[in-house]
C-alpha positions as CSV (number, residue, x, y, z in Angstrom):
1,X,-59.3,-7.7,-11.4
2,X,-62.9,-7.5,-12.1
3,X,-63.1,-5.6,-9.0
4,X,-60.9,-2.8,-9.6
5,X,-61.9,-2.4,-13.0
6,X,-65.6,-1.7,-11.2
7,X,-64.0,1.0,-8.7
8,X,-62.3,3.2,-11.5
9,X,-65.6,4.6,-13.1
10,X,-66.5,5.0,-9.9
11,X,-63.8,7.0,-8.5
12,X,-63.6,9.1,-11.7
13,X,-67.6,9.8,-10.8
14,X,-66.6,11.0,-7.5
15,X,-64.1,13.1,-8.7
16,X,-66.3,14.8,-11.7
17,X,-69.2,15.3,-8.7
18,X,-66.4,16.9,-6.4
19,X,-65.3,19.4,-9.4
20,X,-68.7,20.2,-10.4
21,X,-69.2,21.3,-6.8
22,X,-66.5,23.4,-6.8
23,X,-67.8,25.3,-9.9
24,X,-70.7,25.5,-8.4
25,X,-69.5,26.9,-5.4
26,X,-67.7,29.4,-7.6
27,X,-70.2,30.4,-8.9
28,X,-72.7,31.1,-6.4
29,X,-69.6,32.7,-4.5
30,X,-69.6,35.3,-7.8
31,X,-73.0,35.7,-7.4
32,X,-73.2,37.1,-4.2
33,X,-70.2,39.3,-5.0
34,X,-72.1,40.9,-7.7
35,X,-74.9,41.3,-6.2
36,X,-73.2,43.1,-3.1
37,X,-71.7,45.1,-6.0
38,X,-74.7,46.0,-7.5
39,X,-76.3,46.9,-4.3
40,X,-73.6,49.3,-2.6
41,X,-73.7,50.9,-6.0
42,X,-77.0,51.6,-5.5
43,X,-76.9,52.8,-2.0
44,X,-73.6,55.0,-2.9
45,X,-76.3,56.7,-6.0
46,X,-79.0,57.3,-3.0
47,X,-76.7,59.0,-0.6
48,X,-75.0,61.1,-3.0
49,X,-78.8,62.0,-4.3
50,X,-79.5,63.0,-1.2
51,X,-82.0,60.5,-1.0
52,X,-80.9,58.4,1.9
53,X,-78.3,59.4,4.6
54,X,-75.2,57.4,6.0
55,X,-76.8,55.3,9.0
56,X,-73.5,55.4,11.8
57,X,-73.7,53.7,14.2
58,X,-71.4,51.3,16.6
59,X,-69.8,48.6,14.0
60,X,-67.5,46.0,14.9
61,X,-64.9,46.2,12.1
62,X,-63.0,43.1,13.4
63,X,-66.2,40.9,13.2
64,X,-66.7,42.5,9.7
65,X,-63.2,41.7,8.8
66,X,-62.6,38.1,10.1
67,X,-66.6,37.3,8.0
68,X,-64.7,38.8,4.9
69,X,-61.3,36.4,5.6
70,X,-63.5,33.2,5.7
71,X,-65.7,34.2,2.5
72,X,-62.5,35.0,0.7
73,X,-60.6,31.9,2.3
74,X,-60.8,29.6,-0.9
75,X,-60.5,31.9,-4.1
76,X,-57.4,33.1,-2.4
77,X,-56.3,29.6,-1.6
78,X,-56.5,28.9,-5.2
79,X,-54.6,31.6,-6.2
80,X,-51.8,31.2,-4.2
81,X,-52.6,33.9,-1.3
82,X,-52.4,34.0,2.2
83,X,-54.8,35.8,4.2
84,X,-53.5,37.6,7.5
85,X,-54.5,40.2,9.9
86,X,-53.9,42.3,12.6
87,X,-57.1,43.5,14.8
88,X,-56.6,45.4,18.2
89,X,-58.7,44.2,20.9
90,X,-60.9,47.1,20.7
91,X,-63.0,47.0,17.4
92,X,-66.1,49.5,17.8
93,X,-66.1,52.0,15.4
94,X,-69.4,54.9,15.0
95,X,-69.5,54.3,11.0
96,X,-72.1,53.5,8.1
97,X,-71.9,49.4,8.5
98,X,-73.0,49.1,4.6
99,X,-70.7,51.5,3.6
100,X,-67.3,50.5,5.3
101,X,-68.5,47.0,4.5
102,X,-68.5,47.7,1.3
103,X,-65.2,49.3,1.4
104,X,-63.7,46.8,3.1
105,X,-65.1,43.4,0.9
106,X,-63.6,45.8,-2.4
107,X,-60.3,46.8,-0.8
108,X,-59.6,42.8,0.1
109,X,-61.1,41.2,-3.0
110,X,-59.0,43.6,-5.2
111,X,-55.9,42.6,-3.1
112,X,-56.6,38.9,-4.2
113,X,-57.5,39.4,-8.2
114,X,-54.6,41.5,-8.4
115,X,-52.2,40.0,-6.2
116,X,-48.4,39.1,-7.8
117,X,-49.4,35.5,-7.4
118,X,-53.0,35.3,-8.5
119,X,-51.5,36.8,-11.9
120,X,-49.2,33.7,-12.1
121,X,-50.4,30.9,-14.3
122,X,-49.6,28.1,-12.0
123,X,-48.9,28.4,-8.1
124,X,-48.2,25.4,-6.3
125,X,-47.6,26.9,-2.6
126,X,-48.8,30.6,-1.8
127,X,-46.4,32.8,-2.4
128,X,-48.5,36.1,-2.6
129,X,-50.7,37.4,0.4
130,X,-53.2,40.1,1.1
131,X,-52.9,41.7,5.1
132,X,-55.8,43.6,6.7
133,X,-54.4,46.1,9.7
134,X,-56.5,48.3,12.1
135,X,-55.0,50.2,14.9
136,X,-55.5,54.2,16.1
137,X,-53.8,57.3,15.0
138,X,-54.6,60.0,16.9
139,X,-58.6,60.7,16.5
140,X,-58.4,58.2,13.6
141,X,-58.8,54.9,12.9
142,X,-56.6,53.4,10.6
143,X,-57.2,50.9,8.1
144,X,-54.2,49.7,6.1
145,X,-54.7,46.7,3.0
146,X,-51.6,45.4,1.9
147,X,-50.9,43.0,-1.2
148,X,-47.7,41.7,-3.2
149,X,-48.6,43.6,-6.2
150,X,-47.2,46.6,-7.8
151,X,-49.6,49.4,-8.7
152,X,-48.7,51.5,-11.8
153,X,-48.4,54.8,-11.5
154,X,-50.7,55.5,-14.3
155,X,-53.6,53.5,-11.7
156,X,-52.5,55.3,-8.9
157,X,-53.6,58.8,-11.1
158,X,-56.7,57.5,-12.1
159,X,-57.8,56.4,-8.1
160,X,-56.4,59.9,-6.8
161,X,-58.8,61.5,-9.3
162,X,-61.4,59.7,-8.1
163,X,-62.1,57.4,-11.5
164,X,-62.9,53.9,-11.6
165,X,-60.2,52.0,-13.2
166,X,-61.8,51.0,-17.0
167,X,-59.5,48.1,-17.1
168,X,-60.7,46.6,-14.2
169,X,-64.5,45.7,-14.5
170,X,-66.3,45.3,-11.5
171,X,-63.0,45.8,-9.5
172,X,-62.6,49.5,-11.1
173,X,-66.1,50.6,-10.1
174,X,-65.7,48.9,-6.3
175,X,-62.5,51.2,-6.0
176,X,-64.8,54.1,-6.8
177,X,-66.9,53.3,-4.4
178,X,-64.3,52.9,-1.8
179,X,-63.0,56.4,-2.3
180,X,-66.7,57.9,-2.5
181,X,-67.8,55.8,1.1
182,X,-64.8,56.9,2.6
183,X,-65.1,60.8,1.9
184,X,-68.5,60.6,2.8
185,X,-67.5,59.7,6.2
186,X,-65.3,62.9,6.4
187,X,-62.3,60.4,5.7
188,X,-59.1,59.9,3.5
189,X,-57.8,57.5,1.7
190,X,-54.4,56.9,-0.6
191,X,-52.7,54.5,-2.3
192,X,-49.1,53.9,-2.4
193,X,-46.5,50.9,-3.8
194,X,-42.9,50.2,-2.2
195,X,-41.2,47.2,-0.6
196,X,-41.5,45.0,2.5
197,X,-38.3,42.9,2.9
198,X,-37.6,42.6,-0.8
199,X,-40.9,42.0,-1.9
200,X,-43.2,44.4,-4.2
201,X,-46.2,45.7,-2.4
202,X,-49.4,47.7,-2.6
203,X,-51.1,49.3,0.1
204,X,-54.4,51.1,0.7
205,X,-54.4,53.3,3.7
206,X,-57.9,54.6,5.3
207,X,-58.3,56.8,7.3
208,X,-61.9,57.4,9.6
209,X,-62.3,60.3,11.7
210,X,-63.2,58.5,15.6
211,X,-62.0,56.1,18.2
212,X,-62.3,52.1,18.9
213,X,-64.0,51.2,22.0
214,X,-65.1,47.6,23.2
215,X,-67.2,45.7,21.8
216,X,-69.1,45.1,25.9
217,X,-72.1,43.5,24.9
218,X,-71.5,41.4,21.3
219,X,-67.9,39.6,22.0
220,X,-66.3,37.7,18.5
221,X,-68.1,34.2,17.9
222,X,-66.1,32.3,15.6
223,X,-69.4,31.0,14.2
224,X,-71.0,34.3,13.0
């Protein structure tokens, strides 16, 4: 008895370390996110100035892609998303690596904070998820980001006027930035809401003037 009166603070220890890790993790996780934020924001200013140029050059979007799945892995896990793709073999794109980088980390993360199930107050088993797609369209590369959400009309004004969304924070300004990067690279992009076997969604469709080619000389390693 003595004995398993010992092991209970000790357990409830463990578990307060474990939970102060995770907010720590959180938080550093923010941090970095901000800090990209901050950054593109700055690089966006420069080339619109005219003070620095877009640097293109042969990217790998689905190495780009798959590093943006795992950093987003766990705050969509703990909002009841599901993270899926679908990459074609071929992956090289001529393109600004900062800039569709940056386009691509705010396309996904505003999939996940406004996903239909990261908006529920409790979510015991995903129910909502977030799908990255690449393939070709003629001389363009298609990049389509799909979420269970529902857009409102009034959102989808503001975005084709090219306005960040006020009500959105740091989520409204990376939206701006994702129109402004992808008209800089002579590209399109829209947004439009419907259904996908009964379900609500949201998608973002890009579209980048070039072709995928193979990635020869720098094939997907899990570990980078």
């Amino acid at each position: 008895p003595t004995h398993s009166k010992l092991k209970r603070p000790v357990g409830s220890l463990n578990e307060k370390m474990a939970r102060l890790q995770e907010i720590g993790e959180q938080m550093q996780h923010n941090f970095d996110r901000y800090s990209e934020q901050i950054d593109d924001l700055n690089y966006l200013e420069h080339v619109k100035l005219g003070r620095e140029t877009l640097r293109k050059k042969d990217m790998d979007l689905c190495r780009i892609i798959r590093a943006l799945i795992r950093f987003y892995k766990n705050e969509a896990r703990n909002k009841g998303v599901k993270l899926k793709t679908q990459l074609p073999e071929n992956c090289l794109l001529e393109a600004d690596k900062k800039a569709i980088s940056s386009v691509l980390r705010n396309l996904i993360s505003n999939s996940i904070e406004h996903n239909k199930a990261a908006l529920e107050e409790e979510t015991k088993e995903p129910d909502g998820w977030v799908e990255v797609a690449i393939k070709e369209e003629g001389e363009n590369v298609m990049i389509r980001v799909t979420n269970t959400s529902v857009l409102p009309d009034e959102d989808k004004k503001t975005f084709n006027r090219g306005e960040p969304f006020s009500d959105r924070g740091a989520h409204g300004f990376g939206l701006y930035m994702v129109r402004e990067f992808v008209h800089k690279h002579g590209g399109t992009i829209d947004v439009d809401s419907g259904s996908r076997e009964g379900e609500a969604i949201t998608t973002f469709t890009v579209n980048l003037p070039g072709r995928l080619k193979k990635n020869e000389q720098q094939p997907y390693d899990e570990g980078t």
